[in-house]
C-alpha positions in Angstrom: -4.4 13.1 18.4 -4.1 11.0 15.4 -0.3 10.8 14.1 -0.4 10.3 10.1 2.2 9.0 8.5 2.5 9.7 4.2 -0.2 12.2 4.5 0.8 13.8 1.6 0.1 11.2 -0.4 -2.9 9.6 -1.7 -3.8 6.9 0.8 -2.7 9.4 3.9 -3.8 11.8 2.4 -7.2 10.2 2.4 -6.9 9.2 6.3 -6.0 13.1 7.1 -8.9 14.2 5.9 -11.5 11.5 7.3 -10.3 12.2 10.0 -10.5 16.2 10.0 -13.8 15.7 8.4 -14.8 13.9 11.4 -13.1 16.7 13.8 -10.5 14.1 15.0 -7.0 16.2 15.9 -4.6 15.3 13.0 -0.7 15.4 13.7 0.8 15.3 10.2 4.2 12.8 9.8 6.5 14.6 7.0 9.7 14.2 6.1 10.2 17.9 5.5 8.3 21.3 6.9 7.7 22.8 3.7 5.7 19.3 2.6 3.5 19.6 5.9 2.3 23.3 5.3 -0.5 22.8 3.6 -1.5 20.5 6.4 -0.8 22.9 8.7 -2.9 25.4 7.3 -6.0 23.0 7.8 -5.5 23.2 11.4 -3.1 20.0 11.7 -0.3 19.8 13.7 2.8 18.8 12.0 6.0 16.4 13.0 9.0 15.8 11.6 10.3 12.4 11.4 12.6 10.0 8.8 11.3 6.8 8.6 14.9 5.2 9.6 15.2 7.4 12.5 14.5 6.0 16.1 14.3 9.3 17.7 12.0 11.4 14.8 9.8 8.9 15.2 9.4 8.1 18.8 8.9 12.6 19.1 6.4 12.1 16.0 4.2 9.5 17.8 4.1 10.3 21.7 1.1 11.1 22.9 -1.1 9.8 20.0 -4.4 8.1 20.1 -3.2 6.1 17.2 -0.7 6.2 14.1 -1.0 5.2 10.7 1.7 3.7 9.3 2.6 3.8 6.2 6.3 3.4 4.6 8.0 4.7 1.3 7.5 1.7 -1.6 10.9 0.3 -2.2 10.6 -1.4 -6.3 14.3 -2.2 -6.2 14.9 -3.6 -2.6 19.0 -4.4 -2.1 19.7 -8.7 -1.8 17.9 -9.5 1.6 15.6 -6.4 2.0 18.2 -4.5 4.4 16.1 -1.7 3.9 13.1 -3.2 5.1 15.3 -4.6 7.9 16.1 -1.0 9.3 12.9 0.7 8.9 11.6 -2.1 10.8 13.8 -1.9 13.5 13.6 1.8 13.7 9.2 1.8 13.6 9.6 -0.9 16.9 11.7 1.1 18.7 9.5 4.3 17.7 6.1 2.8 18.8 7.6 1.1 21.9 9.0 4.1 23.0 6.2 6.6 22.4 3.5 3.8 23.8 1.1 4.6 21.6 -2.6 3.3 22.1 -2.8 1.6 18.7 -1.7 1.5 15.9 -2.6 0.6 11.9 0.2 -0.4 9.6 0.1 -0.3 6.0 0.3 -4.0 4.6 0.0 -5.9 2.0 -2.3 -8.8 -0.1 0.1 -11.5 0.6 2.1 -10.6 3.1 2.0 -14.1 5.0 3.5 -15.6 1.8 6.5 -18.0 2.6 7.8 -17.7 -1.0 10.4 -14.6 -1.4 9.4 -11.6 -3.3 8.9 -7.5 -3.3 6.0 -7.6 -0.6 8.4 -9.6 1.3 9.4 -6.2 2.4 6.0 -6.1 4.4 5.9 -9.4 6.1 9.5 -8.1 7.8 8.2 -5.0 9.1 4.7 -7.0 10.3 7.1 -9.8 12.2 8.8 -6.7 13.9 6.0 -4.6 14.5 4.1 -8.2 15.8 6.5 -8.6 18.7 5.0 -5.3 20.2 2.5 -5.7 23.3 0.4 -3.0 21.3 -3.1 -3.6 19.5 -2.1 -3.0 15.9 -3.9 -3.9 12.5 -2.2 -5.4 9.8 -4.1 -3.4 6.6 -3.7 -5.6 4.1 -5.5 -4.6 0.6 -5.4 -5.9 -3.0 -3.5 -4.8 -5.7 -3.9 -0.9 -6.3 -6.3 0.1 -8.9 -4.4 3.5 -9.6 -1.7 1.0 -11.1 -3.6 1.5 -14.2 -2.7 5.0 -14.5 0.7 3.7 -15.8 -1.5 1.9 -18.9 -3.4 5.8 -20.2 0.0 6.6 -21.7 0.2 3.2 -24.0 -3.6 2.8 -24.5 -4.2 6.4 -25.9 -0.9 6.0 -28.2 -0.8 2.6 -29.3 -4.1 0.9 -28.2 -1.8 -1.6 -27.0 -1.3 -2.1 -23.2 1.7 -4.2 -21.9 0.5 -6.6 -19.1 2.7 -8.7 -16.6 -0.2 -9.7 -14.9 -1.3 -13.0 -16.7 -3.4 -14.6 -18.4 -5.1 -11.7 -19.3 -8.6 -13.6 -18.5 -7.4 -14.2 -14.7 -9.4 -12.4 -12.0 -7.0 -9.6 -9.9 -8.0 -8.6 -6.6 -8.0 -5.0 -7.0 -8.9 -2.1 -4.7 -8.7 2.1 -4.7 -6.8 4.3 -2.9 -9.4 6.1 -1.7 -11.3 3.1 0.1 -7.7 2.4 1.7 -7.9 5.3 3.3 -11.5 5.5 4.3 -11.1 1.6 6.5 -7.8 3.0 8.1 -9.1 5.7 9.5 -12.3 4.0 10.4 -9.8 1.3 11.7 -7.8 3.9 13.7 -11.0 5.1 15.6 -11.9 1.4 16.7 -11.0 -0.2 20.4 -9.4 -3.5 20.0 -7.0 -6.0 21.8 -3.6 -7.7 20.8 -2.8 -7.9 16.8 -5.2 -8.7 13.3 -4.9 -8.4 10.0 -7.7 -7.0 7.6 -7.7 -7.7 4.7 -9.1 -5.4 1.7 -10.4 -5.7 -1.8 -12.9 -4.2 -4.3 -16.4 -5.7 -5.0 -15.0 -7.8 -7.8 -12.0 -9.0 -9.1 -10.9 -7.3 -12.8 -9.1 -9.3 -15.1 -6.4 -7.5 -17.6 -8.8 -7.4 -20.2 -11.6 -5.8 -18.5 -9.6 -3.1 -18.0 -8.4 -2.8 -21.4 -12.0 -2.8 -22.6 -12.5 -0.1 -19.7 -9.8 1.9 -21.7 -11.3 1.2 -25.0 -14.7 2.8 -24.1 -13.3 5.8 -22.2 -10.6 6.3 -25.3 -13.3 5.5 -27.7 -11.0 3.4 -29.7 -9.5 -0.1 -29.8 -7.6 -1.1 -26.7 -6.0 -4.2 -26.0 -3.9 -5.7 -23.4 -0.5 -7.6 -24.9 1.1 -9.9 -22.3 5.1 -9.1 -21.8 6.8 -12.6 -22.4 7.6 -13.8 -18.8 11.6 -14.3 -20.1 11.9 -11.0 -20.9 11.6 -9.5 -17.8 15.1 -9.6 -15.9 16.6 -8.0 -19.6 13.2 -5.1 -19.6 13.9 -4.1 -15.2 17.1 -4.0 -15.8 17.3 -1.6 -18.9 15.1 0.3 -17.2 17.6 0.3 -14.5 16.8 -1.8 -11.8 20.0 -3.4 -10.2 17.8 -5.9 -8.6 14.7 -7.4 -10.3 14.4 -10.3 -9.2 12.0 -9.6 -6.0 9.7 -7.6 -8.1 10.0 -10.7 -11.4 9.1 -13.0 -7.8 6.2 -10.6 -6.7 4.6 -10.7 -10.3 4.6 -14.8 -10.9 2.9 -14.8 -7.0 -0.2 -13.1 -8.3 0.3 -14.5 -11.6 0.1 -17.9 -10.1 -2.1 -17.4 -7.3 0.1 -17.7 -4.4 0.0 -14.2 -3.4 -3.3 -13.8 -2.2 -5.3 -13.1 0.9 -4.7 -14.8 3.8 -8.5 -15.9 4.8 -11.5 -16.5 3.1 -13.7 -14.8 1.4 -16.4 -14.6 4.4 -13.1 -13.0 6.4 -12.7 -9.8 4.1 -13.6 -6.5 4.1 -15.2 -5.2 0.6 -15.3 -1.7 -0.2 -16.7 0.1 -3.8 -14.7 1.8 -6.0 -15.2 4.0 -9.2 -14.7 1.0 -11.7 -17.4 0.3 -14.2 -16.5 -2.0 -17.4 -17.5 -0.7 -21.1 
């Protein structure tokens, strides 16, 4: 039995059905019955669990072959990352308790990074999760390439995308959903000892541009990226209402200026396809 954590959503989602496509037994991880029913009715069993509760957890992963972890994104962490702090506390005690055989977590690009910013949020939980004597996998892919669906609304309207990432020439490591899903639950079916990370990206890296000049031929129209002047930011989170911008403003200049990036070479990573082709 495979426990799936955020199988409802696109990257579990993905691993749930691998798995079922490769007549694996699937225990789904929700936080609610009524999101697990559709699960249910393709044959999985289903578990209820909060991902700050001990005890949820622990019932939710007992007895599994292995568990995919995956936690809920936090853009506007509290000063310190105290939410981090308990869900990492609460997934130790889960897996210790429930002695799972292994177990793949749900990391990040750049979660060895000394500096402090959002992702930070993953190098807590992997520091907890590493004191375990369990074989886990530290999944660490590139910057999501569904993070362009926030740029169809702007491009069709305006032709004008807004870009933090900069300079808008500067290579992204960038990755899909879907090929997250596919290595984890290829990872989940592999026998290995003691802790490693893998690390995850697309055949190439896309720069800002290329993707606007992806927009441009899909929209058949004039698309460009515009980059968001850097002292703007704290004023723009914050009307959006972010009390604390700061981690994500931190996250941003890591890519930005190439400090948040894999932790091994090139040689080291894994490279999977996905459906991007430049116009």
């Amino acid at each position: 039995m495979y426990a799936i954590m955020g199988i409802t959503g696109q990257i579990g989602g993905v691993v749930g059905r691998v798995l079922l496509a490769a007549n694996q037994p699937v225990r789904a991880v929700v936080r609610n019955a009524g999101k697990g029913r559709a699960w249910a009715d393709r044959g999985c069993e289903v578990a209820l669990a909060t991902i700050e509760d001990a005890a949820s957890l622990t019932t939710a992963f007992r007895g599994a072959k292995g568990v995919f972890v995956l936690v809920p994104s936090s853009f506007d962490p509290a000063s310190g990352f105290p939410e981090a702090q308990a869900i990492a506390e609460a997934l130790r005690k889960a897996l210790d308790a429930a002695s799972t055989a292994r177990v793949v977590y749900l990391s990040t690009i750049g979660a060895q990074a000394t500096q402090s910013n959002l992702l930070t949020q993953h190098t807590i939980i992997e520091e907890a999760l590493g004191t375990l004597p369990l074989p886990i996998t530290f999944l660490r892919p590139a910057w999501i390439m569904e993070n362009c669906s926030w740029d169809v609304a702007p491009a069709r309207a305006q032709g004008v995308i807004p870009s933090f990432l900069q300079p808008l020439d500067k290579p992204v490591p960038m990755v899909a959903t879907a090929d997250i899903g596919r290595l984890a639950a290829s990872l989940l079916q592999e026998h290995w000892t003691g802790h490693r990370a893998v690390e995850l990206e697309g055949p190439r890296r896309v720069t800002p541009n290329e993707i606007a000049a992806a927009f441009a031929g899909l929209l058949q129209r004039p698309v460009r990226m515009e980059a968001v002047p850097r002292e703007s930011w704290e004023e723009l989170f914050t009307a959006q209402g972010m009390k604390n911008p700061t981690p994500r403003i931190q996250m941003l200049d890591g890519f930005n200026e190439g400090w948040i990036d894999f932790e091994r070479g090139p040689a080291a990573r894994r490279r999977e396809s996905f459906p991007w082709r430049p116009c």
